[in-house]
C-alpha positions in Angstrom: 0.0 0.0 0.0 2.9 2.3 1.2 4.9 1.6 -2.3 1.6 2.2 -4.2 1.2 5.4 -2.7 4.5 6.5 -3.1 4.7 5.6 -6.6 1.0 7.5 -7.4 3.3 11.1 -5.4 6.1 10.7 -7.5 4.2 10.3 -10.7 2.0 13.5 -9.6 5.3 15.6 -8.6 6.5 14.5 -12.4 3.4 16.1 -14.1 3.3 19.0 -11.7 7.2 19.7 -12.8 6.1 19.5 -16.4 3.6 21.2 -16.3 5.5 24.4 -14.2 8.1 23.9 -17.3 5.6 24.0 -20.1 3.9 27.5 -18.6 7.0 28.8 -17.9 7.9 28.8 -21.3 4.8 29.9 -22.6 4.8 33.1 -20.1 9.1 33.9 -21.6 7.3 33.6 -25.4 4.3 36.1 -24.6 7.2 38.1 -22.9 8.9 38.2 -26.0 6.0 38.7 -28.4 5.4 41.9 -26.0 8.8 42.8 -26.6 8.7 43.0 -30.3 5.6 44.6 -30.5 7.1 47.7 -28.7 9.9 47.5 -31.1 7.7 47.4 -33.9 5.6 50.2 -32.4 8.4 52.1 -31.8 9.7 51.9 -35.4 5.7 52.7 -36.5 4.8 55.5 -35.2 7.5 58.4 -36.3 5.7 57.1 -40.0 2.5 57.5 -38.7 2.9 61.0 -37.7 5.2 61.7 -41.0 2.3 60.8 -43.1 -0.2 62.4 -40.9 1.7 66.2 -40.7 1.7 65.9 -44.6 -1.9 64.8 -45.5 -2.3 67.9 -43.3 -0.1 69.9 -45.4 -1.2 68.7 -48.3 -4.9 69.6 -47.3 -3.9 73.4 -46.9 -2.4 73.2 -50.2 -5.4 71.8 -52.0 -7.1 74.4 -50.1 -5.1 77.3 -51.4 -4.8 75.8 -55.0 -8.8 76.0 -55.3 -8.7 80.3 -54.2 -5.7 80.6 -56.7 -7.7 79.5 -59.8 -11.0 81.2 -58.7 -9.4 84.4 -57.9 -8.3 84.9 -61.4 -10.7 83.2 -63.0 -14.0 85.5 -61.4 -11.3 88.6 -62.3 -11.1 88.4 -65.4 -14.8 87.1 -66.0 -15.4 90.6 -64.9 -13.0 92.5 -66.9 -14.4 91.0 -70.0 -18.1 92.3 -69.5 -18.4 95.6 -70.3 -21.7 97.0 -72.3 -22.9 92.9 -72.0 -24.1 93.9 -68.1 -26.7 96.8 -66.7 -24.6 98.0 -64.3 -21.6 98.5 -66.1 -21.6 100.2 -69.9 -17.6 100.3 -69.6 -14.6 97.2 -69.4 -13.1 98.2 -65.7 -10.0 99.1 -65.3 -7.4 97.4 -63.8 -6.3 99.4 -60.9 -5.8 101.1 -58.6 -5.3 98.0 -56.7 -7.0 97.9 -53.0 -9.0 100.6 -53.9 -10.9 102.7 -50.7 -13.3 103.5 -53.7 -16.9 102.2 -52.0 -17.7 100.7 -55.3 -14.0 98.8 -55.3 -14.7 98.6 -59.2 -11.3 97.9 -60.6 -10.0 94.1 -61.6 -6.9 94.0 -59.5 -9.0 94.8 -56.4 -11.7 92.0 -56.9 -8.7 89.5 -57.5 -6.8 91.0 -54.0 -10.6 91.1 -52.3 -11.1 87.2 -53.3 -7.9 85.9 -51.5 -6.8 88.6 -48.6 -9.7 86.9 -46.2 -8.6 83.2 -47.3 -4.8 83.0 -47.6 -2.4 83.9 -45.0 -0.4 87.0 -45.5 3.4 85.9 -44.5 4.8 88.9 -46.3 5.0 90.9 -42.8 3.2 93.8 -44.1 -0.5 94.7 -45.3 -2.0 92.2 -46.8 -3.3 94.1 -50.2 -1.3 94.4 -52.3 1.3 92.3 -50.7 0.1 89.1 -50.1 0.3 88.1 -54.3 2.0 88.9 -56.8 -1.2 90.2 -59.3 -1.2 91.3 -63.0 -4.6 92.7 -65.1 -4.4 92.9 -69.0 -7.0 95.0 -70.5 -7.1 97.9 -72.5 -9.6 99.9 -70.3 -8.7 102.8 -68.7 -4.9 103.8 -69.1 -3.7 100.5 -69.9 -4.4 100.3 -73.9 -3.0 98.2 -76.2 0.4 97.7 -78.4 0.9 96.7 -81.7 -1.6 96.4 -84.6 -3.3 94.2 -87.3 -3.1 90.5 -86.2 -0.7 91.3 -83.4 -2.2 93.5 -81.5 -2.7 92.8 -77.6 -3.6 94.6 -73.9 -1.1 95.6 -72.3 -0.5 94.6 -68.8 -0.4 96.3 -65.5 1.2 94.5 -62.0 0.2 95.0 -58.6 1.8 94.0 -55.5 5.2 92.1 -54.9 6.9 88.7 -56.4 7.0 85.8 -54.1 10.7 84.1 -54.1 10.7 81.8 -57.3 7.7 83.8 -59.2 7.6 83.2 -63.0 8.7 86.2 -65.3 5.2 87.8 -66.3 5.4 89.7 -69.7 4.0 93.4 -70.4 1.5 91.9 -73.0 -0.9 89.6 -73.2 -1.3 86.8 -76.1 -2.8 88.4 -79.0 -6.6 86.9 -79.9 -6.4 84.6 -82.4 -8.9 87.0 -84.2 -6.9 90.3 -83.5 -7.7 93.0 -84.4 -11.6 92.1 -84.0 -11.1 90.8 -80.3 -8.8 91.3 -77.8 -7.8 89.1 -74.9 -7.8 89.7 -71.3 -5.6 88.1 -69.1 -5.6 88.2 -65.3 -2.3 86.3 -63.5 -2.0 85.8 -59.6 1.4 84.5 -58.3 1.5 83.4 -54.4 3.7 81.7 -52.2 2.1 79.2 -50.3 4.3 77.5 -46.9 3.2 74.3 -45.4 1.4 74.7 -41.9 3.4 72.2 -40.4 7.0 72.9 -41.9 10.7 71.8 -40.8 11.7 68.2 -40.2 10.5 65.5 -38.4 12.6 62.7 -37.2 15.3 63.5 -39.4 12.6 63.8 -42.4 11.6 67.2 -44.3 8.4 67.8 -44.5 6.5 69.5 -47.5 8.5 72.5 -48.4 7.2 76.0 -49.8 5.7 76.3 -53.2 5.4 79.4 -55.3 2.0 79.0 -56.8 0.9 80.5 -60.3 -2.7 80.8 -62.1 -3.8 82.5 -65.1 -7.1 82.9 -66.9 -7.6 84.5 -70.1 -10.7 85.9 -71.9 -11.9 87.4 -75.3 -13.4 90.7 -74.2 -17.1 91.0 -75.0 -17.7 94.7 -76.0 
């Protein structure tokens, strides 16, 4: 009876050592498994955030892009009317620009009044005419045209001051393919656009600045 119980202990003191053994190892692999997911975590998330900043910055500038080409696009729309609207029997002119004229009637001032509440101003100083670079050709007012016969074009008149890396804008625009009959208007708008979230990240440059440039051109209707 005596052997029969000790046999039946050593048999259980056996499985309770195996068993200790078999956890034991099963606790050092979750152990480890926790270990390398911090790792991998670790090496994660500076990505994370790098692509996070940047669909951030790349938001603003999608943002900005959309103003740029509506600016232009409503100011010349407006150059071009003329005798075709009611309230207007003249082409406006293209300046003054930020005009304290109640009726603000000039082009260059509907392009500045359609970005200076949208777009930050980082030139450091008032914001019309300095936060774009803006040019209005028409031949209203004291702008006129140059040339003659097939090549004749509106001359062109710039407001404000050009953003580092701004395009060279010419003194005419493109004569109308039907010149003399029709001229073309042209209204350009030239900005400088910086990231909202700009430097470097873990050793990584984000977005950098951009010089942004939109043009819209139009066959005057008088």
């Amino acid at each position: 009876m005596a052997s029969g119980l000790r046999r039946v202990w050593g048999m259980t003191s056996l499985f309770t050592v195996l068993l200790s053994k078999r956890f034991a190892g099963r606790q050092s692999a979750t152990r480890g498994d926790s270990g390398q997911s911090l790792i991998e975590t670790a090496f994660t998330i500076p990505f994370l955030l790098l692509i996070a900043l940047n669909a951030i910055n790349f938001g603003y500038f999608f943002f900005t892009a959309i103003n740029l080409a509506a600016a232009p696009r409503d100011a010349v729309e407006y150059s071009v009317q003329g005798f075709q609207t009611p309230g207007q029997l003249t082409l406006p002119a293209a300046g003054p620009a930020c005009s304290s004229d109640p009726t603000r009637s000039s082009v260059s001032t509907l392009t500045y009044d359609d970005v200076t509440g949208v777009l930050s101003n980082s030139s450091g100083s008032t914001a019309c005419p300095n936060i774009a670079l803006v040019r209005v050709c028409t031949s209203s007012g004291t702008s006129g045209t140059s040339g003659g016969g097939a090549s004749q074009a509106t001359n062109c008149t710039q407001f404000g001051t050009a953003p580092p890396g701004a395009p060279s804008l010419g003194a005419t625009a493109p004569a109308d393919p039907e010149a003399p009959n029709f001229l073309l208007n042209q209204v350009d708008i030239v900005y400088q656009v910086k990231p909202l979230i700009p430097g470097r990240f873990f050793g990584i440059t984000l977005l950098p600045t951009f010089t942004f440039h939109r043009q819209v051109s139009m066959r005057q209707l008088n």
